[in-house]
C-alpha positions in Angstrom: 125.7 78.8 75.5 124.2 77.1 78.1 125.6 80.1 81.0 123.7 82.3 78.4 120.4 80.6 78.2 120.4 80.0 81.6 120.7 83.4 82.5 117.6 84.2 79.8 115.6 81.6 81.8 116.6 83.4 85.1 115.6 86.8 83.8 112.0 85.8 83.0 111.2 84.1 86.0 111.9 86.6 87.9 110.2 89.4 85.9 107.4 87.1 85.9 107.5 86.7 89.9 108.2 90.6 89.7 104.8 91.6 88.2 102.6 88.7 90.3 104.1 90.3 93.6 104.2 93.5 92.9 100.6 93.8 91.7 99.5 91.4 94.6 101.7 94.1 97.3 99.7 97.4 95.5 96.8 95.4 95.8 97.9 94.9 99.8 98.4 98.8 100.0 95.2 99.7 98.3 93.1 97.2 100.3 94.9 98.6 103.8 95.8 102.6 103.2 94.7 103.1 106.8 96.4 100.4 108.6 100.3 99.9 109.3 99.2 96.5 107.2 99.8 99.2 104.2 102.5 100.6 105.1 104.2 97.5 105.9 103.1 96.7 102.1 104.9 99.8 100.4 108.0 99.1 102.6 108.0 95.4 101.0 107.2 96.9 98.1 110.4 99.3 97.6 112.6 96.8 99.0 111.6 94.1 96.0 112.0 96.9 93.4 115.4 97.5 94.2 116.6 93.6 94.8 115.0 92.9 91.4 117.1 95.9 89.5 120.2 94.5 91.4 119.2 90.8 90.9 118.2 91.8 87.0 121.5 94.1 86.4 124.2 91.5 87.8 122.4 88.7 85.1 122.3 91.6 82.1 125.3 93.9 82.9 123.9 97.0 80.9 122.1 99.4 82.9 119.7 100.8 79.9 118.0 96.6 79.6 117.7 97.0 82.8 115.8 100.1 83.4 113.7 99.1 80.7 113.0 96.1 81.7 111.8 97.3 84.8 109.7 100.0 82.9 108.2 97.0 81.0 107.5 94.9 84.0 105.9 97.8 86.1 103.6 98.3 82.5 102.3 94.6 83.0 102.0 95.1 86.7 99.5 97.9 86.1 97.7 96.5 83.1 96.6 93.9 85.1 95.5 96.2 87.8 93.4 98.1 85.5 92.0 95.1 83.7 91.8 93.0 86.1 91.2 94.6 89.2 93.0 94.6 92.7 92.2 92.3 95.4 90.3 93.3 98.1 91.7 92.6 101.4 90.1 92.3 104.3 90.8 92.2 108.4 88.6 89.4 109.6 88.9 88.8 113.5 88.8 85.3 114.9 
């Protein structure tokens, strides 16, 4: 039971890292479209999607939780970029 809960515990926090960093990395690439800082942003971007699906399915084991968590997760990401906003980022030279 406690392998179990464990992995329950594991499964949230990282959904709940999931949806801070991806909404604060679209942010990033809205703030910077013009600038390789943007680019640099999606890159990050993709390469977090796909360790959290592999990171998710090895704790779950069934492919169809998985996808949908991820459906869920990319839900919350963009509610709280309507609702809330993005961040602006700016360049500020020293």
């Amino acid at each position: 039971m406690q392998n179990k809960s464990s992995k329950i515990i594991d499964v949230i926090g990282r959904s709940i890292a999931f949806v801070v960093i991806n909404y604060l990395l679209v942010s990033t690439e809205l703030s910077f479209k013009a600038n390789i800082l943007g680019l640099i942003a999606s890159l990050t971007n993709i390469w977090m999607i796909a360790d959290y699906y592999k990171s998710v399915q090895r704790q779950i084991g069934k492919k169809g939780v998985t996808i949908l968590l991820c459906v869920l997760c990319f839900i919350a990401s963009a509610a709280i970029a309507y609702f809330v906003g993005y961040v602006r980022g700016t360049i500020i030279q020293f």
